[in-house]
Every structure is written in structure tokens, then in C-alpha cells.
C-alpha positions in Angstrom: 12.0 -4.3 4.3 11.0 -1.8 1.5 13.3 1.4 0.9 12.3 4.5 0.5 13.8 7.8 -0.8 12.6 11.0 0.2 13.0 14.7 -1.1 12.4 17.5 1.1 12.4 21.3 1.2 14.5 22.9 4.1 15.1 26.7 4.9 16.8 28.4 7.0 18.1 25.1 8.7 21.0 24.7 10.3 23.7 21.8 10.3 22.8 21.2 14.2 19.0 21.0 13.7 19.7 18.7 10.8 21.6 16.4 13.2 19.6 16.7 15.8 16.7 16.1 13.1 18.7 12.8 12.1 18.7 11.4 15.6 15.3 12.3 16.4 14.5 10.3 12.7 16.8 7.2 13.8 15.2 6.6 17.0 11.6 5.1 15.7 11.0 1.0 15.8 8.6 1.4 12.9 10.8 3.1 10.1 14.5 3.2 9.8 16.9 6.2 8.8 19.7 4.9 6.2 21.4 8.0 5.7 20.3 12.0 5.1 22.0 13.7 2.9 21.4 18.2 2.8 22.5 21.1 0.8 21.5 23.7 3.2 22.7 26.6 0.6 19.9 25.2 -1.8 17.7 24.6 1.0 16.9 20.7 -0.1 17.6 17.1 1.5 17.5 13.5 0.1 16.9 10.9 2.4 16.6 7.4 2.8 14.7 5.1 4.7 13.2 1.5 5.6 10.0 1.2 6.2 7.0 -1.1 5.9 5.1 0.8 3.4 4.9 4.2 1.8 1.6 4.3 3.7 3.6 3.8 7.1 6.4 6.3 6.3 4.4 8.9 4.8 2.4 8.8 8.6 6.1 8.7 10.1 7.2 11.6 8.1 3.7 13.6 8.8 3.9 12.8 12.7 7.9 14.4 12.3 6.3 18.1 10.5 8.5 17.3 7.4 8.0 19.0 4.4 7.9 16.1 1.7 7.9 16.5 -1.8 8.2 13.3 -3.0 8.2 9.5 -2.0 10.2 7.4 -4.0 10.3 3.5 -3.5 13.5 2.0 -4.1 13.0 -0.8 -6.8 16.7 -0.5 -8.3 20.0 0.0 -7.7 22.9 -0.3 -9.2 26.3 -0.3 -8.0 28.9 2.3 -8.4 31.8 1.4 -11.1 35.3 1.3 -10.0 37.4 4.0 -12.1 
């Protein structure tokens, strides 16, 4: 399934409603949360996700009032070195 990452604005947000945020997220059939990552002090979050489409998540993200800026699709990767 296509990968997604996402880049969102949050303020005033804290570390419980992110969780709870990130349970809510995981508990759809149609897209998958990977992993959410936050910086609450800068007020932004990175996340990643599977989903059918951009179409599909962009409704799943809507539906879930979050504030996206952007949609990435996940076309590469590359692996981290060993140092």
C-alpha cells in the first residue's frame, strides 16, 4: 500500500492529546498510522501513514479536523548508514 508523509501545524497541544490523537488515528481500516513524530515547543508534527491514495487520506485526515500542510507520497527511501 502507498505511504504517505504528512506535516501538520499544532498549538497549544499537549503530549496526552497527541497520544490520544495517535490512537484515535490507528484505529481506522482504511488508512494506517506508521508512526507520529511532534515537537510541541515548535508547535509542528511529521507523520506517516498507509493508505490507498492521497485522495483517501486527505478525506481521512479531513474527517480527523487536522490541520495539514502538506501531503507527501513516499516514492524513496533510503536506509540509514551505520557509523
Amino acid at each position: 500500500m502507498p505511504r504517505y508523509m504528512t506535516v501538520h501545524t499544532i498549538a497549544c497541544v499537549t503530549r496526552q492529546n497527541l497520544k490520544r490523537l495517535a490512537d484515535k488515528l490507528d484505529q481506522d481500516d482504511r488508512v494506517s498510522l506508521i508512526r507520529m513524530v511532534a515537537d510541541t515547543i515548535e508547535g509542528a508534527m511529521v507523520c506517516e501513514f498507509e493508505a490507498a491514495s492521497k485522495d483517501v487520506l486527505t478525506a481521512f485526515l479531513s474527517m480527523n479536523h487536522m490541520n495539514t500542510e502538506k501531503i507527501l507520497a513516499v516514492e524513496l527511501e533510503f536506509p540509514k548508514k551505520n557509523s
